[in-house]
Residue frames relative to the residue before (quaternion, step in Angstrom):
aa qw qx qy qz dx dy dz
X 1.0000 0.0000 0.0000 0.0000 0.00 0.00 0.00
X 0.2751 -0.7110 0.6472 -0.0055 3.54 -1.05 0.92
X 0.2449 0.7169 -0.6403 0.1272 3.78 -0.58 0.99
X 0.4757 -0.6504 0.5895 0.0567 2.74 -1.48 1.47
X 0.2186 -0.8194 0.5154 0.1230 3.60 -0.84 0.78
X 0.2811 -0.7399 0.4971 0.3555 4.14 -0.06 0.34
X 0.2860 0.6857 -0.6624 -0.0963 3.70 -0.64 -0.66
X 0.4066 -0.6169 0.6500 -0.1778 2.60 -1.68 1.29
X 0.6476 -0.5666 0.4068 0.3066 3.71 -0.79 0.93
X 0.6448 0.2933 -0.0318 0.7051 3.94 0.06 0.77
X 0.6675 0.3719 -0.5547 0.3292 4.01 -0.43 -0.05
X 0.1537 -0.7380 0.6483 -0.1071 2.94 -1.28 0.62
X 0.6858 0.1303 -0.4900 0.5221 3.37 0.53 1.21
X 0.0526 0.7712 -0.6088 0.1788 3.92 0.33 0.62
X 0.8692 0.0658 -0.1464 0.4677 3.23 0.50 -1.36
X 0.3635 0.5775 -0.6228 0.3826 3.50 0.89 1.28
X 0.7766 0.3396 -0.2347 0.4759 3.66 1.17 -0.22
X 0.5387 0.3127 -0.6247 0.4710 3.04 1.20 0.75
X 0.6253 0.5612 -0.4601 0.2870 3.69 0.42 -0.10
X 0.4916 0.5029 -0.3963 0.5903 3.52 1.73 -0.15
X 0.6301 0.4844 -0.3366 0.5051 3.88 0.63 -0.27
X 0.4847 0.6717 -0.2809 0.4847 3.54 1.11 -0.71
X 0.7859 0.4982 -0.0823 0.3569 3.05 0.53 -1.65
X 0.6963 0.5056 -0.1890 0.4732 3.14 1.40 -1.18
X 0.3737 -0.7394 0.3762 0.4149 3.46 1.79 -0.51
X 0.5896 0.5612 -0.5056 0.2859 3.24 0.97 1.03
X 0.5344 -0.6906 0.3304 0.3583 3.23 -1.18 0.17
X 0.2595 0.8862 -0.3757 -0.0785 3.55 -1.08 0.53
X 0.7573 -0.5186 0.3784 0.1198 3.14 -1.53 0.37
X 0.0089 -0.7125 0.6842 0.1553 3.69 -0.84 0.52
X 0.2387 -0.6375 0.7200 0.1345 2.95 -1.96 1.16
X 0.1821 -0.7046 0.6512 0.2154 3.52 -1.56 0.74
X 0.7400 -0.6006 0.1529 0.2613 2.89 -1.42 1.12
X 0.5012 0.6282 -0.3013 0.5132 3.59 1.67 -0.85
X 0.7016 0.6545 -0.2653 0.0948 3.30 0.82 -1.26
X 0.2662 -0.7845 0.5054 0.2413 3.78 0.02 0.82
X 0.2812 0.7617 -0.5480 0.2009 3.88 -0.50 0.35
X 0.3923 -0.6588 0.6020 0.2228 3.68 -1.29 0.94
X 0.1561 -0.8617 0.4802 -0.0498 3.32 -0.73 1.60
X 0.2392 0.6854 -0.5888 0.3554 3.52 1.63 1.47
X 0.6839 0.3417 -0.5045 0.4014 4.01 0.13 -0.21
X 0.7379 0.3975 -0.5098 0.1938 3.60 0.31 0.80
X 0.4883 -0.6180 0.4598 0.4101 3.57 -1.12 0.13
X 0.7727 -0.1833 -0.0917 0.6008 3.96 0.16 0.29
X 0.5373 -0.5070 0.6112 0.2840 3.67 -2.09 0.19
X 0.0038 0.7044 -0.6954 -0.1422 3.41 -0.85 -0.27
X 0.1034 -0.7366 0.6598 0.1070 3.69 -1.33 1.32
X 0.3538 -0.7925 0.4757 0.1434 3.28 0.09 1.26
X 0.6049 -0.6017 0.4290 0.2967 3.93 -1.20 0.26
X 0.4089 0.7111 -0.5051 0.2685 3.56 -0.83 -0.23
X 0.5653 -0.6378 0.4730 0.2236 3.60 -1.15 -0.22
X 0.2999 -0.8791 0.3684 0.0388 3.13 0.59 1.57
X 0.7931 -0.3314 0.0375 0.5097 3.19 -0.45 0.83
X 0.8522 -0.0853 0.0178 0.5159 3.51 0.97 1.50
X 0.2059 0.7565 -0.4862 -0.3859 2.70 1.19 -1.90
X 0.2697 -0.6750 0.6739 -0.1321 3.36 0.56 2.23
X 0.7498 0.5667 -0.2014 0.2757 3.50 -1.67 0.06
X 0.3923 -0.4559 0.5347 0.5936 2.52 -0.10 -2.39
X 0.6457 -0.5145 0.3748 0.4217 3.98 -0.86 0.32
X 0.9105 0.0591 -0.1583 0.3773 3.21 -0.88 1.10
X 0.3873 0.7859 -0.3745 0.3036 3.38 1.94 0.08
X 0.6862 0.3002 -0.3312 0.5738 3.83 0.76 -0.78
X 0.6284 0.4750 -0.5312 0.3117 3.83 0.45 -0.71
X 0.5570 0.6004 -0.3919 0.4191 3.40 0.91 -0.43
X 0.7848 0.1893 -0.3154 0.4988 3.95 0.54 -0.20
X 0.0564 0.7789 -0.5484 0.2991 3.41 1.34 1.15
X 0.5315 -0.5997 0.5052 0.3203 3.40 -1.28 0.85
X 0.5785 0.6487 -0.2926 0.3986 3.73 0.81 -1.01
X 0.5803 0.7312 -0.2165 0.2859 3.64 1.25 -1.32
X 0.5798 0.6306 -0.2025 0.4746 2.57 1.37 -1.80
X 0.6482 0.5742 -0.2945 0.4042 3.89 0.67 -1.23
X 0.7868 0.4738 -0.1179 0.3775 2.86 0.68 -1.87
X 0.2876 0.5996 -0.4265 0.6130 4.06 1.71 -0.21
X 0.8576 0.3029 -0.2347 0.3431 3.33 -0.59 -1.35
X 0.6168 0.5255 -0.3918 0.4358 3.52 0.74 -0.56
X 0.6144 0.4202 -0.3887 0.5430 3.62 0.82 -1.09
X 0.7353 0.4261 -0.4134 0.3269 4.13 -0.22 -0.88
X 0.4110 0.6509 -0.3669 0.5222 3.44 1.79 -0.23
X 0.3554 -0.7170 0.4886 0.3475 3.29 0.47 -1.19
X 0.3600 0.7118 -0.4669 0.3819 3.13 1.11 0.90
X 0.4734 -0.7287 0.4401 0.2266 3.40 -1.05 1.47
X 0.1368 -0.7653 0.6159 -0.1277 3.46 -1.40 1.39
X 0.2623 -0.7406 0.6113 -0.0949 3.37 -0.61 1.89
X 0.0258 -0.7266 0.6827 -0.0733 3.61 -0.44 1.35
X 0.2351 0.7738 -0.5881 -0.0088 3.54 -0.58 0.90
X 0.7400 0.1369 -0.2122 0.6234 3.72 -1.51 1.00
X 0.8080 -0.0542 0.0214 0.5863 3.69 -1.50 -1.07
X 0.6567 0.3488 -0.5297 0.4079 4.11 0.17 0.06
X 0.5996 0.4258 -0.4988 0.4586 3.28 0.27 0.10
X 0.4068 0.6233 -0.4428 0.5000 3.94 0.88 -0.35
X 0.6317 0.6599 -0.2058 0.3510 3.32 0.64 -1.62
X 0.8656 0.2156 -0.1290 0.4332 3.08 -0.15 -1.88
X 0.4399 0.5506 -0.5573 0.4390 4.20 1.37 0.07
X 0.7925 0.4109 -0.2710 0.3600 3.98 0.69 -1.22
X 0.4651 0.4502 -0.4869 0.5864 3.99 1.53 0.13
X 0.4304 -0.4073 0.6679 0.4503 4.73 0.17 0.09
X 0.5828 0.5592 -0.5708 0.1478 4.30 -0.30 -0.01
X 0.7037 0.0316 -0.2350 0.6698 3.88 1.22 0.21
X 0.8641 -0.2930 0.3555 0.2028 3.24 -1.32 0.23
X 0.8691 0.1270 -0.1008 0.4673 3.46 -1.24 -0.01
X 0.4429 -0.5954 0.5529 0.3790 3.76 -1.57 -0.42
X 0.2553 -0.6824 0.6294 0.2701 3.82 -1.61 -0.61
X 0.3756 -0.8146 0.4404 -0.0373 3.19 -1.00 1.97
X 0.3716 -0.5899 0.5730 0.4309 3.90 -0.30 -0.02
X 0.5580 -0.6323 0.4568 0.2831 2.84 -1.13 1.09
X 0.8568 -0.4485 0.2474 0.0594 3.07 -1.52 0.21
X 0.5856 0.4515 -0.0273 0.6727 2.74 1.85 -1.47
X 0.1370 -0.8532 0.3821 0.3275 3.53 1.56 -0.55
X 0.5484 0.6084 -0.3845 0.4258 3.26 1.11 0.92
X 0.6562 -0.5591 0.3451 0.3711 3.70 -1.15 0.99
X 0.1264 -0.7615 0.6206 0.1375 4.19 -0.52 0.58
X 0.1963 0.7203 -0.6653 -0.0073 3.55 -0.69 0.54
X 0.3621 0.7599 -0.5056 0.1893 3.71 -0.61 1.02
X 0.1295 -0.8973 0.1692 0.3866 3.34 -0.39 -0.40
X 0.2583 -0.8344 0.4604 0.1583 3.80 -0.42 1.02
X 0.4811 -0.6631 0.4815 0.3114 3.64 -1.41 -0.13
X 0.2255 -0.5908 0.7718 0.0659 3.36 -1.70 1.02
X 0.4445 -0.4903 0.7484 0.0437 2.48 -2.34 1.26
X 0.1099 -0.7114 0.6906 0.0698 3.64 -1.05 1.13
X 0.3548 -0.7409 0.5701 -0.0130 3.09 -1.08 2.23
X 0.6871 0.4035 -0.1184 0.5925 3.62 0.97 -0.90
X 0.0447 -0.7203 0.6862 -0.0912 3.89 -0.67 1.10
X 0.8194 0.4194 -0.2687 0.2837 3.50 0.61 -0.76
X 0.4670 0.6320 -0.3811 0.4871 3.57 1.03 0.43
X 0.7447 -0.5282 0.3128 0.2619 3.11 -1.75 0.67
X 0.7108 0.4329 -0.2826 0.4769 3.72 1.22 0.05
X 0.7407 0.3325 -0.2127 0.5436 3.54 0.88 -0.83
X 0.2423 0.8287 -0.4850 0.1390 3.68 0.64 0.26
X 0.7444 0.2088 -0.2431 0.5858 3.18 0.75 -0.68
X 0.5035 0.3787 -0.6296 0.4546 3.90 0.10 1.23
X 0.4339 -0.5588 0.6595 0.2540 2.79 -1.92 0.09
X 0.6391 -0.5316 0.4788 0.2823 3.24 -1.56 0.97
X 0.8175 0.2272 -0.1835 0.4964 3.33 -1.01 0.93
X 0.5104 0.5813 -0.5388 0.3336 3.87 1.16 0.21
X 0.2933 -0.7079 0.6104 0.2008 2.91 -1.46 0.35
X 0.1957 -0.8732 0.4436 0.0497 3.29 -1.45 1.30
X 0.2006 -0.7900 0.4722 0.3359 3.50 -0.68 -0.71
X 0.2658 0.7997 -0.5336 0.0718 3.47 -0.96 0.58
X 0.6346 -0.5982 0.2695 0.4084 3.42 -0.81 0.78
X 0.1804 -0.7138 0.6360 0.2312 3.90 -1.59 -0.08
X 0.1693 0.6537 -0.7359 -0.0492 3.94 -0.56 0.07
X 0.3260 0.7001 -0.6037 0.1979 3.66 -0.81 1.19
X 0.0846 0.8441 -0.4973 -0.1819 3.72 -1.16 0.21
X 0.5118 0.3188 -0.3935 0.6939 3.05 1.58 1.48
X 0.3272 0.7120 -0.5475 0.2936 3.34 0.04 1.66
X 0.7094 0.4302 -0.4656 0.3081 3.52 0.37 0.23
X 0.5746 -0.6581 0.4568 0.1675 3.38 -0.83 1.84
X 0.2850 0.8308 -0.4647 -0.1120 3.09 -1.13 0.76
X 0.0225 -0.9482 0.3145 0.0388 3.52 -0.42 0.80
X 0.5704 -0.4724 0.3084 0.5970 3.99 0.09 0.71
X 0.6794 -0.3635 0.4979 0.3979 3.54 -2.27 0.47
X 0.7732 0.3280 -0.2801 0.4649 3.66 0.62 -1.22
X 0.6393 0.3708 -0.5140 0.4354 3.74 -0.11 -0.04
X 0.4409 0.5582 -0.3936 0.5824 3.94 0.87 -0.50
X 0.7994 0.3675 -0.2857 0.3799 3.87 -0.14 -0.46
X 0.7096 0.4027 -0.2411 0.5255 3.00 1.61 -1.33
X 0.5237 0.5283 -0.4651 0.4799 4.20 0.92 0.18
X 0.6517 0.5785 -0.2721 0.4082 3.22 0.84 -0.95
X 0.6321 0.5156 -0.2828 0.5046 3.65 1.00 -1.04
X 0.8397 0.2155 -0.1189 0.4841 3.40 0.63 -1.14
X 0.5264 -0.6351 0.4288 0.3683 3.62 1.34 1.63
X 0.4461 0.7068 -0.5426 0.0835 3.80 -0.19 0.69
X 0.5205 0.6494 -0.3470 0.4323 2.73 1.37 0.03
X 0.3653 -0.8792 0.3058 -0.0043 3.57 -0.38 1.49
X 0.7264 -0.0307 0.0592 0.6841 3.05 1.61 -1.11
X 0.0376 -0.7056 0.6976 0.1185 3.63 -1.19 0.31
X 0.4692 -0.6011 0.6110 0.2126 3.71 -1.72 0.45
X 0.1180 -0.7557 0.6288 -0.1399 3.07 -0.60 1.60
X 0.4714 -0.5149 0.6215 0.3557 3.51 -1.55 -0.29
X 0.8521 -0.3758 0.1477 0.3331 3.53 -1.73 0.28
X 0.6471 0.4251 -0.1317 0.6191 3.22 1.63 -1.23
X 0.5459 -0.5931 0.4955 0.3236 4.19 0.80 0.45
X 0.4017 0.5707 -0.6189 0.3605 3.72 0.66 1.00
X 0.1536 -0.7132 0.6628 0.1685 3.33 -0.95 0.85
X 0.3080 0.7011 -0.6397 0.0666 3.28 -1.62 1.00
X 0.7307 -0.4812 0.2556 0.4114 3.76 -1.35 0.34
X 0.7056 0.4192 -0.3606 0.4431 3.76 1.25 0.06
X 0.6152 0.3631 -0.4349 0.5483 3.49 1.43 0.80
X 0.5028 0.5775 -0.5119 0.3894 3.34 0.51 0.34
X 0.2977 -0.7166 0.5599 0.2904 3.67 -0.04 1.45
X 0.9655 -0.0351 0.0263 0.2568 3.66 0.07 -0.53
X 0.6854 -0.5990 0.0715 0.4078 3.21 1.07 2.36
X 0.1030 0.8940 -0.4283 0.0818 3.73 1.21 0.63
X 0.2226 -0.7758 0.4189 0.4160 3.87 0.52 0.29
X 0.7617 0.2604 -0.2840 0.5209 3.29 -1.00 0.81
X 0.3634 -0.5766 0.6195 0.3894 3.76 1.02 -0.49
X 0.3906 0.6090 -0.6349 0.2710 3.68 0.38 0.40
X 0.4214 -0.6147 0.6667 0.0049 3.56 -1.57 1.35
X 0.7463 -0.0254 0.2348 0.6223 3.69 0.05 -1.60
X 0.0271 -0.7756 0.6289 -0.0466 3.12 -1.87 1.19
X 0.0885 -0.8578 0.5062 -0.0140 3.57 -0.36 0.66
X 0.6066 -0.7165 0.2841 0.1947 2.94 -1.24 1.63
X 0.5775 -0.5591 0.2767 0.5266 3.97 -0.63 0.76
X 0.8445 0.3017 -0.4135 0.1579 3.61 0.41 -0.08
X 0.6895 -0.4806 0.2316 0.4898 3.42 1.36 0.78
X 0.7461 0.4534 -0.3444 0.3452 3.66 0.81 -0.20
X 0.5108 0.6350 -0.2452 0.5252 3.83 1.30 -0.30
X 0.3892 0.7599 -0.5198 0.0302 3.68 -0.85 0.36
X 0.2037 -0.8362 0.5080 0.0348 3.36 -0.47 1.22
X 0.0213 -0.7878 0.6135 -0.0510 4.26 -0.38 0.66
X 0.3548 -0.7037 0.5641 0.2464 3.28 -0.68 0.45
X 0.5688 0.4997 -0.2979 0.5814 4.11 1.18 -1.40
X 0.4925 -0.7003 0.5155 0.0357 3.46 -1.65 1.00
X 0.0266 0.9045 -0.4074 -0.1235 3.56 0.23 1.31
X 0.2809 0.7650 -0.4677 0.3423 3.32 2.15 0.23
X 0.5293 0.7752 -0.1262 0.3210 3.34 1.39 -1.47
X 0.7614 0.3966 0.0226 0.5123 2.94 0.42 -1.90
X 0.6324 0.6782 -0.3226 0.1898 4.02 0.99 0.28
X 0.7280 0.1550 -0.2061 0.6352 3.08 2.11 0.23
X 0.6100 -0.6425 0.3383 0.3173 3.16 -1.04 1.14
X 0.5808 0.6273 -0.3234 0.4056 3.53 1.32 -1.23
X 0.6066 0.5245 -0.4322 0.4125 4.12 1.16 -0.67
X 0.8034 -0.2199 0.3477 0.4305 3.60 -1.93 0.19
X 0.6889 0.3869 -0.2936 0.5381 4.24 0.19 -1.08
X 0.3309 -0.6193 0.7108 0.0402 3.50 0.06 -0.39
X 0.7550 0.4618 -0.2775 0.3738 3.36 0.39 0.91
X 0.0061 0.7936 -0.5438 -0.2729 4.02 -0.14 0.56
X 0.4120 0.7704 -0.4862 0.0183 3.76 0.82 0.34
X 0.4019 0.6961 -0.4758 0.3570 3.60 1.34 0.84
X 0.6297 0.6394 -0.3183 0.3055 3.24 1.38 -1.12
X 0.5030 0.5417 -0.3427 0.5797 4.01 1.64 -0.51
X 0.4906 0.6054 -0.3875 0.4926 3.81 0.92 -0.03
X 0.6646 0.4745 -0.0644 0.5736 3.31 0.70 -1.44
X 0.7036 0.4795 -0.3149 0.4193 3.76 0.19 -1.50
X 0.7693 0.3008 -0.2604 0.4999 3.91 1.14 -1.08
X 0.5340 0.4894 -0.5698 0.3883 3.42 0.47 1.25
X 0.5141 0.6299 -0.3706 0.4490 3.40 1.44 -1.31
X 0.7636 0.4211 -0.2602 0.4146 3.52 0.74 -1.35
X 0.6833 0.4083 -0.3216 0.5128 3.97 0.80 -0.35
X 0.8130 0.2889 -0.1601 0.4796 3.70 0.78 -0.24
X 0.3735 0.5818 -0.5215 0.5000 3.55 1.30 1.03
């Protein structure tokens, strides 16, 4: 596996996902944001978190008219597989490549902890190896996390099962007093109707050894169902 990494002025988890790529024994690659470069010899992108150039604006608004972008568009309409996590996932809402926007939370204050998601979608190129309806854990450090998308795009993810993750409690009850930060629907991760695009806000780079702060390796089945769709 080959994975390209984006970085962007300000990220700051790049090399938590190449060390989660490390781990998996693949090889990768940083891209800088200027950087102009055909991005068919890899097997997935990875927009990594962090605070893109500030996140001046709004989060992920200039990284989005990033020179690099331009690639990364063309790779997804290709059908090449794109991991937006935390400020990438900012990202791909401000390129039109998934749905809805991301709001400052509520409390208007930074959350970094870690809580549990209910995976609604099993059947897609990332969550393959979970089972519908597990419940995980993995960390959040965000203060523009609460998803938000019209009544009708909300129906129209829902019809076509895009909706990837939701924030549950220990036992996989979703409601408005686990939702670290007022997400409509409690939606976590969404992915784009054709399977190749996923954006999450929680950090599965994070979540890949037990020995880290989360206590958890349930990111590494994140990873494991790409290795297995793109071997």
């Amino acid at each position: 596996m080959r994975v390209g990494i984006v970085v962007f002025p300000g990220s700051n988890c790049d090399k938590d996902c190449k060390k989660a790529s490390n781990l998996m024994g693949w090889s990768s690659e940083f891209l800088w944001h200027t950087q102009r470069k055909k991005l068919s010899g890899f097997d997935l992108i990875i927009l990594p978190g962090g605070f893109s150039y500030g996140d001046y604006l709004r989060p992920g608004a200039i990284s989005a008219l990033s020179p690099v972008m331009e690639d990364v568009r063309e790779y997804a309409e290709n059908g090449g597989k794109v991991l937006g996590i935390c400020n990438g996932f900012q990202v791909l809402l401000e390129c039109g490549l998934l749905p809805g926007v991301l709001l400052p939370n509520p409390s208007l204050r930074f959350i970094c902890k870690t809580i549990h998601l209910r995976v609604e979608n099993a059947r897609n190129s990332f969550t393959s190896e979970y089972k519908e309806g597990q419940i995980l854990k993995m960390p959040v450090a965000h203060g523009d996390g609460r998803y938000f998308c019209s009544e009708e795009q909300l129906k129209d993810l829902e019809a076509k099962n895009q909706i990837v993750f939701r924030y549950c409690n220990s036992q996989g009850i979703v409601g408005d007093e686990f939702n670290p930060n007022g997400s409509k629907g409690e939606i976590a991760g969404i992915i784009n109707e054709r399977g190749n695009i996923l954006g999450m806000m929680p950090h599965p780079e994070r979540a890949m050894e037990k020995i880290l702060e989360a206590h958890t390796e349930d990111g590494r089945l994140l990873f494991g169902s790409l290795e297995g769709v793109l071997k």
